[in-house]
ROGU-380095 format. One record per atom (N, C-alpha, C): residue in three letters; atom name; x, y, z. Coordinates in Angstrom, 1 decimal. Each point is the difference from the previous one (the first is absolute). Example, Ala and Ser with C-alpha at 12.3 -4.5 7.8 and 13.67 -1.06 7.14 Angstrom:
ROGU-380095
{ALA; N; {13.2; -5.7; 7.8}};
{ALA; CA; {-0.9; 1.2; 0.0}};
{ALA; C; {0.9; 1.2; 0.0}};
{SER; N; {-0.4; 1.1; -0.7}};
{SER; CA; {0.9; 1.1; 0.0}};
{SER; C; {-0.8; 1.1; 0.8}};
***
This chain:
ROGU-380095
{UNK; N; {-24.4; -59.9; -47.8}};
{UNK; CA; {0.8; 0.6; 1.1}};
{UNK; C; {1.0; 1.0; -0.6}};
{UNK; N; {0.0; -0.1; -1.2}};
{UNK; CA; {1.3; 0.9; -0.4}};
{UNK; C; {-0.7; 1.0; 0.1}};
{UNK; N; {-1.1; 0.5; -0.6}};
{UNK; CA; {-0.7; 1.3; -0.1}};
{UNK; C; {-0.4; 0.6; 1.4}};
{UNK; N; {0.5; -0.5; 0.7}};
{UNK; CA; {-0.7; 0.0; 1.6}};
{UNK; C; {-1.8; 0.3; 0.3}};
{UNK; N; {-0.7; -1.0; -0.9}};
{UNK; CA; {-1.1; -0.5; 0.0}};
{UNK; C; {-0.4; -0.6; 1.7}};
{UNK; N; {0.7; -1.2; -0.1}};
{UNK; CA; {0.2; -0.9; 1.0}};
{UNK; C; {-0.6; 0.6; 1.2}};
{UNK; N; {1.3; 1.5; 0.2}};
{UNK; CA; {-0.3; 0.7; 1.5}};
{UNK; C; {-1.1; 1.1; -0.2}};
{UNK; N; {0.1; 0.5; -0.9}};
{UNK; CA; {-0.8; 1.3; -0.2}};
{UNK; C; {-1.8; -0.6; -0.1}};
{UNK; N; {-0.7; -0.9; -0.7}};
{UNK; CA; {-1.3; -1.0; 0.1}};
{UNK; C; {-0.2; -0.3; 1.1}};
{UNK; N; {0.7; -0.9; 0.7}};
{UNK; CA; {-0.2; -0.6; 1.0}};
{UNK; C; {0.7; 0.2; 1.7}};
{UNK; N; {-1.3; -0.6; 0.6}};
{UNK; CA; {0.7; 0.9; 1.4}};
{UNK; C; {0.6; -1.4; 0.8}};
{UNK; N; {0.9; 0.5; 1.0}};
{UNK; CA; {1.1; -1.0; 0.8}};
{UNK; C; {-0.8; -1.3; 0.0}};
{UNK; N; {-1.4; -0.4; 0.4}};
{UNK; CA; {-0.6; -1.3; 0.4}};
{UNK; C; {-0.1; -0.2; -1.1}};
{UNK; N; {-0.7; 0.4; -1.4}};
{UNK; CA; {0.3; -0.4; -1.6}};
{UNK; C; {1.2; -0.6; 0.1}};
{UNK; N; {0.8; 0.6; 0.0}};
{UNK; CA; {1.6; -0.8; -0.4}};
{UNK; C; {0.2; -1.2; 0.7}};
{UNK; N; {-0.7; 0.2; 1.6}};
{UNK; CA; {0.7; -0.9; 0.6}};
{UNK; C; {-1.0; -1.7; -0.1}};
{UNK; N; {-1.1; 0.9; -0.3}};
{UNK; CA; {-1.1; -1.4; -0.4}};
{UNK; C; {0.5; -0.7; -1.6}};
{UNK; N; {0.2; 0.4; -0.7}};
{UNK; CA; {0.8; -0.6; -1.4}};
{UNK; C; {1.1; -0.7; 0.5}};
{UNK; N; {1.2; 0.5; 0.5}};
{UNK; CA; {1.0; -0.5; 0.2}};
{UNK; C; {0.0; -1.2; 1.2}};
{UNK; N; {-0.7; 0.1; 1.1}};
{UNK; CA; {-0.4; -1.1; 0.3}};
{UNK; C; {-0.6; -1.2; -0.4}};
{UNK; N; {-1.0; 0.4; -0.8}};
{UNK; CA; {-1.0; -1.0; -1.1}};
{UNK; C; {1.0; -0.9; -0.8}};
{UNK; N; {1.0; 1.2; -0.6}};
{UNK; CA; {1.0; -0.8; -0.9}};
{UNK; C; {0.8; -1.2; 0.8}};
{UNK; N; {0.3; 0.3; 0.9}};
{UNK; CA; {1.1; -0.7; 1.2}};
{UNK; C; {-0.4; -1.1; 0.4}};
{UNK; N; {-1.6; -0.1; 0.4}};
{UNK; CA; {-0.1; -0.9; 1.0}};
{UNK; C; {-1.1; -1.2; -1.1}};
{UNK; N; {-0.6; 0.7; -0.7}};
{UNK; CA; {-1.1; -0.8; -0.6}};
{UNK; C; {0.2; -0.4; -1.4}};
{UNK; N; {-0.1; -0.7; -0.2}};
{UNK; CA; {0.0; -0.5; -1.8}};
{UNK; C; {-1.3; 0.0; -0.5}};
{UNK; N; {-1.2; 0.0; 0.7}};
{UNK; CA; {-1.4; 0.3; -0.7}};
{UNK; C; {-0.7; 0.3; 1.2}};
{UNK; N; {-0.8; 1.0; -0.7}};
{UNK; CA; {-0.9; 0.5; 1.4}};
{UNK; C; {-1.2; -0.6; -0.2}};
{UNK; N; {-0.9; -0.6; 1.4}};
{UNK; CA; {-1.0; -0.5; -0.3}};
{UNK; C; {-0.9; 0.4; 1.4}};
{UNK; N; {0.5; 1.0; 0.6}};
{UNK; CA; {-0.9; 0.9; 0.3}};
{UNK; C; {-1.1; 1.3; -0.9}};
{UNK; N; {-0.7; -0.2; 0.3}};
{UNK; CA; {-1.1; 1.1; -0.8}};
{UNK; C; {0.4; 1.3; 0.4}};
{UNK; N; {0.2; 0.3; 1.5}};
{UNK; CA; {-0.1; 1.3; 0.2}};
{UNK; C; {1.6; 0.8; -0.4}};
{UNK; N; {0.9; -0.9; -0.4}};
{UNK; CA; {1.2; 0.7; 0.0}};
{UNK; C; {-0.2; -0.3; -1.6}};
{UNK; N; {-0.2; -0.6; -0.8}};
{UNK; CA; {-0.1; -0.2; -1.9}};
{UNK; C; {-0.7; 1.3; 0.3}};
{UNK; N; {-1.0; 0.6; 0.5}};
{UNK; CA; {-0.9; 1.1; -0.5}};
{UNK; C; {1.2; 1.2; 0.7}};
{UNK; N; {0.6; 0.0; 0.9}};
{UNK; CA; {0.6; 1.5; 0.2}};
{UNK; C; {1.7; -0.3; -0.8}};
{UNK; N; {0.0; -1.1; -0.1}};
{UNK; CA; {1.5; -0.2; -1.0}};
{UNK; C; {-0.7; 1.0; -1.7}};
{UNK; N; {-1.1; -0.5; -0.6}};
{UNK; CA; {-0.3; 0.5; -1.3}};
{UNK; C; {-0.6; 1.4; 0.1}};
{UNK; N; {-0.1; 0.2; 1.0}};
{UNK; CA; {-0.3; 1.9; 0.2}};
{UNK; C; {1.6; 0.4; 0.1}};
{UNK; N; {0.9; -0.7; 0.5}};
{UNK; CA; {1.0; 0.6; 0.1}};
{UNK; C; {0.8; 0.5; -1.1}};
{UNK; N; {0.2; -1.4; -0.9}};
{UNK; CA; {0.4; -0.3; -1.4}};
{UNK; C; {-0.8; 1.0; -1.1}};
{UNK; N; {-1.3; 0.3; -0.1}};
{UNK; CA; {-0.7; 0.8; -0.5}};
{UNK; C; {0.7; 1.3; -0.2}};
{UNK; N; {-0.1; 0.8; 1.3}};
{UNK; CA; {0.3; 0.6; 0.8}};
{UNK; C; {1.8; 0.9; -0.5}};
{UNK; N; {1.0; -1.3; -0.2}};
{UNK; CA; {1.0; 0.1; -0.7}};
{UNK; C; {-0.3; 0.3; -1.1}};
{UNK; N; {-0.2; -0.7; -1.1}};
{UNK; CA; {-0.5; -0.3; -1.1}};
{UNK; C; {-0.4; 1.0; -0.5}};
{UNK; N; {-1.1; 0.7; 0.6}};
{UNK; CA; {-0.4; 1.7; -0.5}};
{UNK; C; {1.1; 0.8; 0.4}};
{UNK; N; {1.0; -0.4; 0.7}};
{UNK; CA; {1.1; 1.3; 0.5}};
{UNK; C; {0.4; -0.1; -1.1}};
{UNK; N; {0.6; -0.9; -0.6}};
{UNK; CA; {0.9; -0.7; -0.5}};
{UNK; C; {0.3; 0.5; -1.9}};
{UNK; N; {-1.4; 0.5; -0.3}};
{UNK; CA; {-0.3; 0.4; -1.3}};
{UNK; C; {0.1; 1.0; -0.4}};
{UNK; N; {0.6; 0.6; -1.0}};
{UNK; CA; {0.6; 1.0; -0.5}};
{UNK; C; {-1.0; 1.0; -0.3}};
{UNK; N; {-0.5; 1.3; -0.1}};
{UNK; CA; {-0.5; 1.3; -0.7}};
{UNK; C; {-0.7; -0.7; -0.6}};
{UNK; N; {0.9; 0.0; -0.8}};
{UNK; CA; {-0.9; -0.4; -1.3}};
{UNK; C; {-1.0; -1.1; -0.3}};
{UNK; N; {0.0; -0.6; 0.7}};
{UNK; CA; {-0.4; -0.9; 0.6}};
{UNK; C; {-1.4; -0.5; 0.7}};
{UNK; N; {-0.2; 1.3; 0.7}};
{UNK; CA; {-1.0; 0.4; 0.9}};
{UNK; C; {-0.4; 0.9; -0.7}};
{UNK; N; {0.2; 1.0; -1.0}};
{UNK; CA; {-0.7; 0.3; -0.8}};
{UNK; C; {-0.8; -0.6; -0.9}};
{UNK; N; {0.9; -1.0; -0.4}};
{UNK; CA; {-1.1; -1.0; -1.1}};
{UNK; C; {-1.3; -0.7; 0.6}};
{UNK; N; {0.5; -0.1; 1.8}};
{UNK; CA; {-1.0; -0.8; 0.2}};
{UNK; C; {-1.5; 1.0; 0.4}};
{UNK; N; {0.4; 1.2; 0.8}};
{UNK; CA; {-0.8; 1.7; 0.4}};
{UNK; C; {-0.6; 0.3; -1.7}};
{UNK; N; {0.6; 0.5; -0.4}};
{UNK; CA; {-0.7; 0.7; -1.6}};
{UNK; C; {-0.2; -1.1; -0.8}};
{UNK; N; {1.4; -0.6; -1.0}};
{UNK; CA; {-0.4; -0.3; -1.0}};
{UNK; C; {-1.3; -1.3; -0.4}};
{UNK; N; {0.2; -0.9; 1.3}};
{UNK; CA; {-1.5; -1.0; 0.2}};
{UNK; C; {-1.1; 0.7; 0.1}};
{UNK; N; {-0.3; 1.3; 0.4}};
{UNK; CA; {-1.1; 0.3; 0.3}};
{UNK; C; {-0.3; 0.9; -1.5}};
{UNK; N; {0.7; 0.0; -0.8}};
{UNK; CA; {0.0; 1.1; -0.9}};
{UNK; C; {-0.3; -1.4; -1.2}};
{UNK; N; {0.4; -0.6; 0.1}};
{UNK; CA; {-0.1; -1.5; -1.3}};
{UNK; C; {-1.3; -0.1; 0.2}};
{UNK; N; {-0.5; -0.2; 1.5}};
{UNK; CA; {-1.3; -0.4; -0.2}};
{UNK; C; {-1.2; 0.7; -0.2}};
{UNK; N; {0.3; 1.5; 0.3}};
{UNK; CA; {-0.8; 1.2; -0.4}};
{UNK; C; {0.1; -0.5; -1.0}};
{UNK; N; {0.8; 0.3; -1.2}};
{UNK; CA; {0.3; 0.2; -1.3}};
{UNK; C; {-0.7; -1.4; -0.8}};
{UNK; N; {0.0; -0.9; 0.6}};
{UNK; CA; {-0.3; -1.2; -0.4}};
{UNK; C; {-1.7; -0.7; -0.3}};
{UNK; N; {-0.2; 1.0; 1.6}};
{UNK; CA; {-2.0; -0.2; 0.0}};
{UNK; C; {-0.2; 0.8; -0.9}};
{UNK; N; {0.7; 1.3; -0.3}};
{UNK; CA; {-0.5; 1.1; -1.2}};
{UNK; C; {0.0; -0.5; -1.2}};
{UNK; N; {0.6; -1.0; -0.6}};
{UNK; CA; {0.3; -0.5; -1.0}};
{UNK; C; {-1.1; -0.9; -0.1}};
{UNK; N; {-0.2; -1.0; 1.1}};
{UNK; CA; {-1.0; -1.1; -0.4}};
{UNK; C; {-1.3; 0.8; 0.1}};
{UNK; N; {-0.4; 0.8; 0.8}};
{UNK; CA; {-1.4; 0.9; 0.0}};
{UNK; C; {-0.2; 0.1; -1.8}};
{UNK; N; {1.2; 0.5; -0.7}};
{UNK; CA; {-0.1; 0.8; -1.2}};
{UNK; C; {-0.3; -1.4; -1.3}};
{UNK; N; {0.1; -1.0; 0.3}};
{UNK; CA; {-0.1; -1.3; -0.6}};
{UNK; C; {1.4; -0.8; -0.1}};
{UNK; N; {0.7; 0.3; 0.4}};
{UNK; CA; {1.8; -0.4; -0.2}};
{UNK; C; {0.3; -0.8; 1.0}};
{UNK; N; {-0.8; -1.8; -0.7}};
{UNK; CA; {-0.1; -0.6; 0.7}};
{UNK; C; {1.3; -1.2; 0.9}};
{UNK; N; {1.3; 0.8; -1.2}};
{UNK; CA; {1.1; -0.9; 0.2}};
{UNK; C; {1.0; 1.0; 1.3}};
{UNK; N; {-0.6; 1.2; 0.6}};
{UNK; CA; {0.4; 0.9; 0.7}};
{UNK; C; {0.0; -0.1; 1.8}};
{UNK; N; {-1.0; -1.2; -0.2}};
{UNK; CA; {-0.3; -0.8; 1.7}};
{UNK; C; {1.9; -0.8; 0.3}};
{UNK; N; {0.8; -0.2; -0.7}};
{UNK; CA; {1.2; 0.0; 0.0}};
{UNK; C; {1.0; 0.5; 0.7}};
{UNK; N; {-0.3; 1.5; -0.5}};
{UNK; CA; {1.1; 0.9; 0.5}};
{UNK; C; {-0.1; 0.8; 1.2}};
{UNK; N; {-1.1; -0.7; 0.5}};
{UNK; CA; {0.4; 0.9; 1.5}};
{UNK; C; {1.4; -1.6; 1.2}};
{UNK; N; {0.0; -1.1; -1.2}};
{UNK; CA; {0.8; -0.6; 0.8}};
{UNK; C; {1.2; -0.2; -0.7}};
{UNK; N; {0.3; 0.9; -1.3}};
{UNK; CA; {1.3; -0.1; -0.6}};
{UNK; C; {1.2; 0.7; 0.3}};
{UNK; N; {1.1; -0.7; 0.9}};
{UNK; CA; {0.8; 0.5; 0.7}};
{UNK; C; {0.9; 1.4; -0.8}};
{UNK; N; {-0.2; -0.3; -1.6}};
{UNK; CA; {0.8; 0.7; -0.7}};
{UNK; C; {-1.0; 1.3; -0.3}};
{UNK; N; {-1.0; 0.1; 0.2}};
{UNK; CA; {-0.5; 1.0; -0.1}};
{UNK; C; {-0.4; 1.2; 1.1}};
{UNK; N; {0.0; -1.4; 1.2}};
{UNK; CA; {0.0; 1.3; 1.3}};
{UNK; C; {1.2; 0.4; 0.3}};
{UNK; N; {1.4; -0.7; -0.7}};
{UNK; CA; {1.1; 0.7; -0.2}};
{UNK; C; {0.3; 0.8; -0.5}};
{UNK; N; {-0.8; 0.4; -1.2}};
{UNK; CA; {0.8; 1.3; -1.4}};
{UNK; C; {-1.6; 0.9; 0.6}};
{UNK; N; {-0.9; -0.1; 1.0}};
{UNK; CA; {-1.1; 1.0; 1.0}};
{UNK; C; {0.8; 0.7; 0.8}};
{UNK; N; {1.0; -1.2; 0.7}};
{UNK; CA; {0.7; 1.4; 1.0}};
{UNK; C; {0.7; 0.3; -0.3}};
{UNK; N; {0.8; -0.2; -1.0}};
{UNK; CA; {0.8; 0.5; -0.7}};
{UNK; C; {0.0; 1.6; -0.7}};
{UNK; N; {-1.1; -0.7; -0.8}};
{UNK; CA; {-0.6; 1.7; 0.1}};
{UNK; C; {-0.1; 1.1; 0.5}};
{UNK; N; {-0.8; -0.9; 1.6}};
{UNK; CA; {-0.2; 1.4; 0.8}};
{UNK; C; {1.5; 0.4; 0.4}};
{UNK; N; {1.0; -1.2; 0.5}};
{UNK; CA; {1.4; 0.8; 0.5}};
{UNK; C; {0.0; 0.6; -0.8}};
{UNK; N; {0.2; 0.3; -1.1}};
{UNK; CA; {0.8; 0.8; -1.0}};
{UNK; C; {-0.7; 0.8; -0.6}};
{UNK; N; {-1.4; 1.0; 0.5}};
{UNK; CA; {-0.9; 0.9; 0.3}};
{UNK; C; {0.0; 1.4; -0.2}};
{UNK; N; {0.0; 0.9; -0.5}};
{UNK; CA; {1.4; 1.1; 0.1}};
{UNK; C; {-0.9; 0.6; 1.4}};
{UNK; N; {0.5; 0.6; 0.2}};
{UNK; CA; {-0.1; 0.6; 1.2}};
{UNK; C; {-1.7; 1.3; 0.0}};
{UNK; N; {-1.2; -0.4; 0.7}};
{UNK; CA; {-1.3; 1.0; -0.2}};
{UNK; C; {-0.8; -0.6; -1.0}};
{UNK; N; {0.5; -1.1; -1.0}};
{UNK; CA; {-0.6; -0.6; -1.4}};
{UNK; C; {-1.4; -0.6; 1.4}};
{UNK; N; {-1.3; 0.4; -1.2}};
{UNK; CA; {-1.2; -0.5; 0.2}};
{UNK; C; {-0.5; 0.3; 1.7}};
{UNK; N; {0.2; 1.2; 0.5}};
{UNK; CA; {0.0; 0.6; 0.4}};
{UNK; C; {-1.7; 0.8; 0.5}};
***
């Protein structure tokens, strides 16, 4: 809410379906409202995530795993790893942010 996430993600019946959920129910055991409550939550959740963030998830995942089948193709059989090592598709996008400007072009 501080970021004004809250209002900006979601629209008036979002808000008003959470905050009623909260209010009235202690567990939902309706099916059709658990499935539009966790689209909702989702929904937040991606608002909710920083740049950099969505970067790691857009490039640098997709770039670990390029890089990673290229490795095992070549016999680098301990390489099937790093398309899921968080620290690696971290110092990927990192890279690219920090890119100079036209590089590989």
């Amino acid at each position: 809410m501080r970021h004004g996430v809250w209002y900006k993600a979601l629209s008036q019946v979002e808000r008003a379906l959470l905050d009623l959920t909260v209010k009235v129910v202690d567990r939902v055991e309706s099916v059709v409202l658990g499935v539009e409550l966790v689209k909702i939550l989702v929904k937040l959740r991606n608002a909710a995530k920083g740049g950099f963030i969505r970067r790691m998830e857009e490039y640098g995942v997709l770039q670990a795993r390029r890089i990673s089948s290229k490795a095992v193709e070549w016999g680098h059989k301990i390489a099937a790893s790093w398309s899921t090592n968080i620290g690696f598709i971290r110092y990927l996008t990192i890279m690219d942010v920090n890119k100079p400007m036209g590089y590989g072009v």
